[in-house]
Wavefront OBJ file of the C-alpha trace (Angstrom):
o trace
v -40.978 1.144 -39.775
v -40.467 -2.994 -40.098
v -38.119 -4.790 -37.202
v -35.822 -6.961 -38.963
v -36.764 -10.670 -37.914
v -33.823 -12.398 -36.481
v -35.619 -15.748 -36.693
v -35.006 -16.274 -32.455
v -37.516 -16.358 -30.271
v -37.089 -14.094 -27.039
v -36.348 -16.579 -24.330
v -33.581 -17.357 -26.893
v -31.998 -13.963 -27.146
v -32.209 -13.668 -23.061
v -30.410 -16.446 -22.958
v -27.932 -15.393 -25.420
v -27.622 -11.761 -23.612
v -27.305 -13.862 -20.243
v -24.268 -15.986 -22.012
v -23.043 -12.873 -23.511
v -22.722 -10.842 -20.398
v -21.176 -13.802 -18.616
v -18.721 -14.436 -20.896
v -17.793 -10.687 -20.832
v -17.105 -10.528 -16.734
v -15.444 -13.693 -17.180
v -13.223 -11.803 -19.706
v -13.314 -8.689 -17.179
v -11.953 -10.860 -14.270
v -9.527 -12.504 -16.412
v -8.083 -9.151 -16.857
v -8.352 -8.099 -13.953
v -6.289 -10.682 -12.949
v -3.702 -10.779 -15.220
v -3.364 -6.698 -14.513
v -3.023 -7.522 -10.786
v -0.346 -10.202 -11.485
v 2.273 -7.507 -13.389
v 1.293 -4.818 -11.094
v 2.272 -6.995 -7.878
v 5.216 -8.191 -10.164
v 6.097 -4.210 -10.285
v 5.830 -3.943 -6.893
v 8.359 -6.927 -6.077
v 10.548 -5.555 -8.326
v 10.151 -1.917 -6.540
v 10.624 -3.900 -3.038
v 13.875 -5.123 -3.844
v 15.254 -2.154 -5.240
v 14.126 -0.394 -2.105
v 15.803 -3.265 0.533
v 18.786 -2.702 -1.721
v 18.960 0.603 -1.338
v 17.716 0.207 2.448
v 20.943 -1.673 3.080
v 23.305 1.012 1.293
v 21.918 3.836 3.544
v 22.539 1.540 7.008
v 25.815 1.769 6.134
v 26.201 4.469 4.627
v 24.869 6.134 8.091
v 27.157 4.005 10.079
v 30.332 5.710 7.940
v 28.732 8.879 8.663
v 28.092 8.209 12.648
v 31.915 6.899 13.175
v 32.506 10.321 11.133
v 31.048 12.450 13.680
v 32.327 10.558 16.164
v 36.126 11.087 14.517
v 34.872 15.074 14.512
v 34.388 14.855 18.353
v 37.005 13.384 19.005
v 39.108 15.721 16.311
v 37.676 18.418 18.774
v 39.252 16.771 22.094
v 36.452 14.969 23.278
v 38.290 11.556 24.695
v 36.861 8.723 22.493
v 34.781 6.691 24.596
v 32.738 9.931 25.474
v 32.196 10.797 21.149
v 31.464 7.569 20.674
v 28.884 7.498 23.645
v 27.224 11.016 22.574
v 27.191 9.871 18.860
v 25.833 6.199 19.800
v 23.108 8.110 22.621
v 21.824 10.613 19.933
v 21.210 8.383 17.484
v 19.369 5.625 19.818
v 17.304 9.013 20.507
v 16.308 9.955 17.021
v 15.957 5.727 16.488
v 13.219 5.927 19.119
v 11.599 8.701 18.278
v 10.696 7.447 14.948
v 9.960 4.314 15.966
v 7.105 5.564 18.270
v 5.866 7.757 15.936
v 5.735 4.795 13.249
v 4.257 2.732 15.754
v 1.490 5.212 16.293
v 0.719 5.374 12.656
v 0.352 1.698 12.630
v -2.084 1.420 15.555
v -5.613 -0.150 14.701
v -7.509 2.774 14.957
v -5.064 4.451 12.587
v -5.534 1.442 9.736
v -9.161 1.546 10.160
v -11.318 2.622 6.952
v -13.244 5.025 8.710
v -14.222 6.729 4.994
v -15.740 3.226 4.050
v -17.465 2.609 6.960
v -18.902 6.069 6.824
v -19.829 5.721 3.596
v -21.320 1.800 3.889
v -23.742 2.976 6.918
v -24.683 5.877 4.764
v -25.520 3.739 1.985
v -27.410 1.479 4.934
v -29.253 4.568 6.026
v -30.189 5.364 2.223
v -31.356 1.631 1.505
v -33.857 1.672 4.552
v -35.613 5.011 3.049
v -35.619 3.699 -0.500
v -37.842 0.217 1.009
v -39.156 2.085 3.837
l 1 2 3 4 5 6 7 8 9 10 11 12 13 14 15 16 17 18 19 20 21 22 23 24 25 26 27 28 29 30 31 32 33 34 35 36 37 38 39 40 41 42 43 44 45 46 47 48 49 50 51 52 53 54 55 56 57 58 59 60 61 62 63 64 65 66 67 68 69 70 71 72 73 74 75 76 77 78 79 80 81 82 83 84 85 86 87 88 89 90 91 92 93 94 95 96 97 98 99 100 101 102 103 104 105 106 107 108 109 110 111 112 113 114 115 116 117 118 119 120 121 122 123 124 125 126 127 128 129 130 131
């Protein structure tokens, strides 16, 4: 069975394959790009929403801490005392979470072990393959 002839000679059609596949990533990265620009767009959008709902809930838990305070007080404790036990539990739980945020934020926490264990794996695999 005959090849059709395309006339082009084959450092011709290397070259075209080379311009070809360049213009293609150059396409892919364009996308890419453009992809990561709404996405991060998105995510700005889902930010603010958040804050704004971040700042509802602040107050929204300061009504509700002057409420139990009003309960304590409702059940004779004088009001310096509700105010103090309210105030005292809350700078507790505050704390607590903040530690436990802060240990989830430490730089052994953030590091990619997976990738690193996977990049020295792939470094152990390379030295067999030339070795």
């Amino acid at each position: 069975m005959a090849m059709p002839q395309s006339g082009r000679s084959v450092p011709e059609l290397f070259t075209d394959l080379i311009n070809q596949f360049t213009t293609l990533f150059r396409k892919e990265i364009q996308l890419a790009r453009t992809e990561i620009s709404e996405k991060i767009g998105e995510a700005v959008s889902g930010l603010g929403i958040i804050i704004g709902g971040a700042v509802l809930m602040i107050a929204a838990l300061g009504v509700l801490l002057e409420g139990i305070a009003a309960v304590l007080i409702w059940l004779g404790l004088a009001p310096p005392w509700s105010y103090l036990a309210v105030g005292l539990v809350a700078a507790g739980i505050g704390y607590l979470l903040i530690r436990s945020g802060m240990s989830n934020l430490s730089p052994e926490n953030l590091k990619p072990t997976k990738t690193v264990e996977q990049l020295q794996r792939d470094a152990v695999a390379a030295k067999e393959q030339v070795s």
